[in-house]
C-alpha positions as CSV (number, residue, x, y, z in Angstrom):
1,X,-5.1,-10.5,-7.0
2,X,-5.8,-7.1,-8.2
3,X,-5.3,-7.3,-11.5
4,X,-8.2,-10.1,-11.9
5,X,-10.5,-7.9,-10.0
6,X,-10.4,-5.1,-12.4
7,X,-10.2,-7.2,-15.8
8,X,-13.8,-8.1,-14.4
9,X,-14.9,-5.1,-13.8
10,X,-13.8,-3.6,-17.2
11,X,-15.9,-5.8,-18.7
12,X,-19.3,-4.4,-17.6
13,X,-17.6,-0.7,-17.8
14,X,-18.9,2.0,-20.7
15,X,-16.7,4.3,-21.5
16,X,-12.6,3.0,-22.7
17,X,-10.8,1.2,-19.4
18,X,-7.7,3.3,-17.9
19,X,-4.5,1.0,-19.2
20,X,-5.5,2.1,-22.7
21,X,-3.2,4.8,-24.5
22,X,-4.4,8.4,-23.9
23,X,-5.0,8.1,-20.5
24,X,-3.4,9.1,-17.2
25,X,-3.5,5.7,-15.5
26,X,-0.3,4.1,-15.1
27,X,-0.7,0.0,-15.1
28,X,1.3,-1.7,-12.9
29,X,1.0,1.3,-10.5
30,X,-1.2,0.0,-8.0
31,X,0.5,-3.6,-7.4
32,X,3.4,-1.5,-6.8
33,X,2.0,0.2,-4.4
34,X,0.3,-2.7,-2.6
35,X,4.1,-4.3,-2.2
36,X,5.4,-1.4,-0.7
37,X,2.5,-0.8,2.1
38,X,2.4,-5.3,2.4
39,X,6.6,-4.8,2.6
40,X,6.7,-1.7,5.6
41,X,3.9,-3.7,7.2
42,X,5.5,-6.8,7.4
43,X,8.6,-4.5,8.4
44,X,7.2,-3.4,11.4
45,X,5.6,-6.6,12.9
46,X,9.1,-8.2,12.5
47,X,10.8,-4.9,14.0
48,X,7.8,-5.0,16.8
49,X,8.0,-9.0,17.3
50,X,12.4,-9.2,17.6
51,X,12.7,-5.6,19.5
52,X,9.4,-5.0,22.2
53,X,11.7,-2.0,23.2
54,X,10.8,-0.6,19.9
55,X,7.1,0.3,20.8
56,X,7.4,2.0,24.0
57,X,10.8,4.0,21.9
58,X,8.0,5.1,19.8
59,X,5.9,6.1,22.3
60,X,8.4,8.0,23.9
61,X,9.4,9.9,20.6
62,X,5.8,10.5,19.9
63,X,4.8,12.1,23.4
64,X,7.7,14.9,22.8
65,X,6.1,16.3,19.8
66,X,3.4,16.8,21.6
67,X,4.2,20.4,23.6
């Protein structure tokens, strides 16, 4: 998904797109990243869906930080 999204957008781009050697931009990066948020999201709606408990837990843990 995201990778076809920016081969677009490179096209109409001036300037020498970011996977290119000499630049900071690490390819692969940001699908990386995507699986990890789409992994701890999916994570938490099982955890939230199998153990109800969990969110009021939460809640509880959350209102003692708070002096």
């Amino acid at each position: 998904m995201t990778r076809r999204a920016r081969h677009n957008e490179r096209e109409h781009l001036p300037g020498k797109p970011a996977d290119l050697p000499g630049r900071d931009a690490r390819p692969g990066r940001s699908e990386f990243l995507e699986f990890l948020g789409l992994a701890a999201a999916a994570g938490a709606f099982v955890l939230f869906a199998v153990r109800p408990e969990t969110s009021q837990a939460l809640a509880h843990s959350l209102a003692a930080l708070v002096p």
